[in-house]
Structures are given as C-alpha cells and as structure tokens.
Steps between C-alpha positions, in 0.01 A plus 500: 500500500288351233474797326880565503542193329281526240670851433811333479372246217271769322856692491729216432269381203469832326894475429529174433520521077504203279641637137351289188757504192360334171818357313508379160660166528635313886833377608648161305664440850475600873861454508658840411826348379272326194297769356593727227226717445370844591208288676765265681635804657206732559284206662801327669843666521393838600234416787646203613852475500825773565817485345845605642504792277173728368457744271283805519229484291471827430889618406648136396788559750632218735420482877496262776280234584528197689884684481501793673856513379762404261891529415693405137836427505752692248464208240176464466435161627464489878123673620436468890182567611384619862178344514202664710408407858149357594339408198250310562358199288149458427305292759275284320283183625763270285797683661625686802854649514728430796712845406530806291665464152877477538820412284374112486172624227704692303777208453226237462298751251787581275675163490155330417513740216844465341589108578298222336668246706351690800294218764239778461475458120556100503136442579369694182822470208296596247435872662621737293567908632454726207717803584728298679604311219429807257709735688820195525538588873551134561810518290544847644465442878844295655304476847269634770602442850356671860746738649385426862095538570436840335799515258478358114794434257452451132818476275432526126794335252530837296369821506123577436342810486100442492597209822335718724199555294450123450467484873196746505304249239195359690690166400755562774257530762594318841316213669494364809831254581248347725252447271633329231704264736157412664356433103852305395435309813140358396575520144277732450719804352240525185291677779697799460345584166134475693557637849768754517638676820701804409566764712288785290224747555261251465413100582358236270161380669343310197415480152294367169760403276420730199220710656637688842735542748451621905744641657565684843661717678851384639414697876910465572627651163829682529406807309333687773167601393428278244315330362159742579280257324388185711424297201584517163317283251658445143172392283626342127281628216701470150213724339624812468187669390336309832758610747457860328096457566590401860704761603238743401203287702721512801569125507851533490707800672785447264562361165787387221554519159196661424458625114650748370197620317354554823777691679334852418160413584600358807745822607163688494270309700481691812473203724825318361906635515714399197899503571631542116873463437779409247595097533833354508422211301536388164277344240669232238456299177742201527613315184621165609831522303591104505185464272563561083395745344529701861856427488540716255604875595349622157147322597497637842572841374179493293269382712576764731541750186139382422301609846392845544570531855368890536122287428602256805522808699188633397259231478671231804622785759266809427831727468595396878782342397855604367634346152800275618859614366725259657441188767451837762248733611609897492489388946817321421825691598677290202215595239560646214330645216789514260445147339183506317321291386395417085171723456199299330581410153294195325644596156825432685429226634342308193822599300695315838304182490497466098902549567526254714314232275188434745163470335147441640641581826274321765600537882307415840487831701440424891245763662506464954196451632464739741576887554833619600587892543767433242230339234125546654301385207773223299243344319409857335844549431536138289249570324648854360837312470328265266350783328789658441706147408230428247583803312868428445383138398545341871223244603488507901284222690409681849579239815406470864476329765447514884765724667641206690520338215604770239817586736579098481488479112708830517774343712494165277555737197179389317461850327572651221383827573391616832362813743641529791689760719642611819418697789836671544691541814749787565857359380480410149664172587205228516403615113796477356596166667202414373636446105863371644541152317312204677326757767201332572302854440670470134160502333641539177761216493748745392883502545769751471783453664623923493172577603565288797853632589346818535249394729752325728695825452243717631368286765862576689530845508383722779466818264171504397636742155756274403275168512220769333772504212538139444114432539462747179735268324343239628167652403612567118606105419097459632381785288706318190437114523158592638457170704190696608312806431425732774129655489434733789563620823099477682355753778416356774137623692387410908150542497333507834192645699570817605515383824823333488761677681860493539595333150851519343499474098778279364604505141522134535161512498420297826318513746557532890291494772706588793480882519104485401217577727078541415394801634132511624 
C-alpha cells in the first residue's frame, strides 16, 4: 500500500509544472478595471479575470466568454447576453463564494464601471478607469439591468459599433457581487486593487510589490482543460538585456520585450523557441498643440519634415518593424496606404520654420522609460530625433521620468513633445477617439471639430467599408494638422524554452498562460 502511494506522488509530482515568465515592468493595479498597460493585462486581466465577451488571440475575431451568448436588437442599442452556467469564483483564504457567477456580477461589475455615484465607487472618488472614461461608455451606456439569474440587458443611447469590443478589454472583467459587498461593508473596497478574485485561469496567492507575482491554478475553471500549469509565477525584471540573459540560463521559461538586436541570435539557440510576428500597434511623436510654437501647423510640419524615420527603423527596431502610414497597422481592415506621409526633407523643413518666423528653436522632447513593442529602445530614438532637430536648427532637451510618473505628467499635459503609442485593438475606434476634443487619451491637446464628426460618424455604422471610408477622411485631417507624427508599426517576439507547449501568438503582443504546459 505504501508503495502505491508513493507511486501516486512520484506520478502526481512529475506533472505538476510551475512556468517562470520574466516581465519587463509589473501591474500599477490588481484591479483590472485600473490598469492600462500591456503589463496590467498580461499579469492581471488575462490570468485572473474573464470578461463577457473574448477574443481569439490568434484571428482577432469575437467569441464568448463569461457569455456563452448574445443578441443585438435592429437599432443597435439593446445587447442581451446569456451568461454561462457554473462558473466558479476563486476560493481564496480572504474569500469563499456562496454560488457560481450569475447576472448579479455582471450588473455590479459594469455599473461600478460606468456610474461615479455608484456606493461601490463612493469609498474611493478619486478612482479613475482609463478606458472607461477614454472609450465615453459612461455617456454611451443608458443602463445595465439582470434579465432574471442568467439573463443580462445593456441598452446603449445610440448606436456603437466597437461596443462589443470594449466589452472584451481586460477593463471589463467581472468580479464577484459578493465580494465587493463584503469589502463596501468593512470599508475596505481599496482591497480590490491588492487581493483580487476573478473567475480566470489562474488565482492571486501573493506578491512583492515590484519584484513577483504567484499565482495558481483555479482547479474549478470553466474552460475544461485548462489551465495545465499549477503555478504560474510572473518575475518583474525591467532589464531587457537581463531578462534576455535569463531566458537563455533557464531561469525564466518565458520572457517579454526582449531586444530586438537579439531576436536572431535568440531564433537560433537550439534550446530556446522564438514566435516572430507583425504587431498591431503604433509608435507616436505627440506635439502638445496648446503650447506656442507647437501650435503652429507650419512648426509641426518641420519637425516631423526634419526626422529621418527610415534610421529609426534601422538603428531602434533592427528592420522588425513597419514605417507607420496612418494611425493603423496594414492588420487593420480600415488601413490604408493611400495617404502618405511627407518623406524626410530637412532642407524643407528649415525653409518651414524660417517661414514661420521661429528662431533658435529649443523644445523638451519626452523619451518613456521603459520598452514597449511599439518603441523598445525610446531613449535611442530621442536621441536621433535630437540629432536630426539639431540639423534644421531645433535644440531638443531629452526628459524622463518613472513610468508611473511619466504617464501622470502626460495626462496633466506637461509636454511639449512626447513618445508614446498604442497597442492597437481590432476596431479602429479606441485610436481615433483618442484625438476627439477633451478625450482624456488626447495627448496632443488638439481639437477639430470635422475630425470629430467623422469619428462619431463611423462609430455608428455596422459596415465595416463605409466607416473604413470616413476613417480615411478622418485619417487625412491627422496626416495635415499633424497633431502627431506616426513612427512605426513594431514586431512583436515570444521567446520561450523550447519546452513550452501549447502557446498562441497574439499580435497584441501579450502574453497568456492558459493554453501553456512544460513538457519534461
């Protein structure tokens, strides 16, 4: 009998797997609706959460989630969701669940979302939800009510095309009704942001703020067979050049946003698997337009006139990148290459600025911190900027700051000149919202009010080649006033052990763990 037993555990511990991923920065917030980053939803969203709708990683197309079902009415403004039986909460020391998720999370979730006056938002007014406010779904949304205990009814005030997409944003991801009444009750809803329970592959067990995360295995997940993994460990390390040195030692089994200089070396190491694929994202110089000379179309014009953006590709992406036409990636159904724009011209551009009467230009050029597969090396890329500025007469100071803190001077509109970008979804929607007057994403304090009717327009329409057609004209006010200058379109790269099984790429560039096992 003895013996049998010890079988059983010899057997039991040879498939138990722990999986290692080395990520370049952690989560600002355990709280799913808060974050905004490609970390946020790698390290929270995707392993610990669900959302009514999902999309495949692999094709971008819609499918159901915590929904395993879903009707729209004729106009556009009435979605009722059938929601899936027997999902199970997590069951954590903190918490234990009385009953499977029903109608009551999904209300609770949503409305905690889209109504500041909410009793689950009085405790903490000074919360702010990125996308939610980005996106203007609280504008957008007229209510969210239960259609008995498996039946949700959301009814919209217009039309919107990209609604359904919003819902498939790890920011919409449901919590526990019971939860967050047994926080509001003790006044202790800020615990959210520290110990989540989601209904998702995996379940928070602890962490080092800034250093690692432990998660496990959610045994009652509702996707039969998953997770494989029984713990998944999410270890921060914003070195790239460290995480790429790990990876190879075998101290991590996965790693992001490694450099690009070391993709091809890395594709050839016989022990490692790299996953190389075109991004849906898009790289950006702002030019805060509310600040002189910026305000200026003719100054704008130059500056971008001025960098050689062929070099960026070379020297910051190692040709695994596309140059950027337009706010969208060829992946877009509405991209187009028809609206080009100005090739590199300094003698242009000095003739502009002289023109316009500015001398001894001197601007503040923002660099981010960290690596994102839109921009993986921005201080590199500020630096040839301000090459290329000093030669049409432009002095640029280079700026950072912590990321926290870079993305807070962003939203106070401290710049003057900034890199940033997105990582792009699959409606066009959330990037051109992004430069509607007073959008919160509006990075470049711009304003223009057809731009915006076109926008609106688009966001309406069910065909995806009519609002295609308006988001080119939309696209060639951008491309004119040149609030911004788009760079490039970055590859994204999974490098793992070759060990790793089961992975799905995303051009998103994320990472998830739910379809992963360690072979022996």
């Amino acid at each position: 009998m003895l013996r049998i037993l010890l079988c059983i555990l010899l057997v039991s511990s040879a498939h138990a797997a722990t999986l290692r991923h080395c990520a370049e920065a952690g989560p600002s917030s355990l709280d799913p609706a808060i974050g905004n980053t490609l970390p946020d939803h790698d390290a929270v969203g995707a392993p610990l959460f669900n959302t009514l709708i999902e999309v495949d990683r692999a094709s971008g197309r819609l499918q159901p989630g915590l929904a395993e079902a879903w009707t729209i009415s004729a106009d556009g403004r009435d979605y009722r969701f059938r929601l899936r039986r027997g999902v199970a909460f997590h069951h954590r020391p903190w918490f234990t669940p009385s009953r499977p998720l029903d109608a009551r999370d999904v209300v609770q979730s949503l409305q905690r979302l889209l109504d500041p006056q909410h009793a689950l938002r009085l405790q903490s007014p000074a919360l702010i939800f990125p996308y939610v406010l980005s996106f203007g779904l609280p504008a957008l949304v007229e209510r969210v009510s239960a259609e008995g205990r498996w039946g949700v009814h959301i009814r919209l005030r217009e039309a919107s095309a990209p609604f359904l997409r919003h819902l498939a944003q790890p920011f919409a991801a449901i919590q526990s009704a019971e939860y967050l009444s047994q926080l509001r009750a003790r006044g202790q809803l800020a615990e959210l942001a520290r110990a989540p329970i989601g209904t998702g592959p995996f379940m928070f067990d602890s962490q080092v703020p800034g250093s690692l995360l432990r998660y496990v295995r959610h045994p009652q997940y509702w996707q039969a067979g998953r997770p494989k993994l029984d713990k998944l460990l999410i270890r921060i390390e914003p070195d790239a050049a460290v995480r790429s040195q790990k990876l190879r030692t075998a101290e991590c089994d996965t790693a992001s946003m490694l450099p690009m200089a070391d993709w091809d070396r890395l594709a050839r190491e016989p022990d490692l698997q790299l996953h190389n694929l075109a991004g849906s994202n898009i790289g950006q110089l702002v030019f805060n337009t509310a600040k002189p000379p910026l305000n200026q179309r003719a100054v704008r014009a130059a500056l971008s006139l001025a960098i050689d953006r062929q070099a960026l590709l070379r020297a910051v992406y190692h040709g695994h990148a596309q140059l950027a036409r337009g706010l969208l990636p060829p992946s877009s159904w509405a991209y187009t290459s028809q609206l080009p724009l100005p090739a590199y011209d300094p003698d242009r551009a000095r003739r502009l600025l002289a023109a316009a009467g500015v001398g001894a230009l001197q601007i503040k050029l923002w660099a981010m911190p960290i690596a994102r597969v839109y921009n993986p090396n921005a201080r590199l890329m500020a630096e040839m900027i301000q090459a290329d500025w000093a030669r049409v007469g432009v002095r640029a100071e280079i700026i950072s700051f912590e990321w926290g803190e870079y993305r807070r001077r962003l939203d106070a509109d401290e710049h003057e000149a900034a890199l940033i970008g997105w990582t792009l979804s699959a409606d066009p929607d959330p990037i051109f919202s992004s430069l509607r007057c007073g959008n919160q994403d509006n990075r470049s304090d711009w304003c223009n009010p057809a731009y915006d009717a076109l926008v609106e327009r688009a966001r309406g329409l069910g065909s995806e080649a009519a609002r295609s057609r308006l988001y080119r004209r939309a696209q060639a006010i951008v491309r004119d006033e040149l609030p911004l200058l788009p760079l490039a379109h970055g590859g994204v790269a999974f490098a793992m052990r070759r060990n790793v099984q089961g992975f799905v790429p995303s051009p998103l560039g994320s990472f998830r763990f739910d379809t992963v096992n360690l072979a022996p």
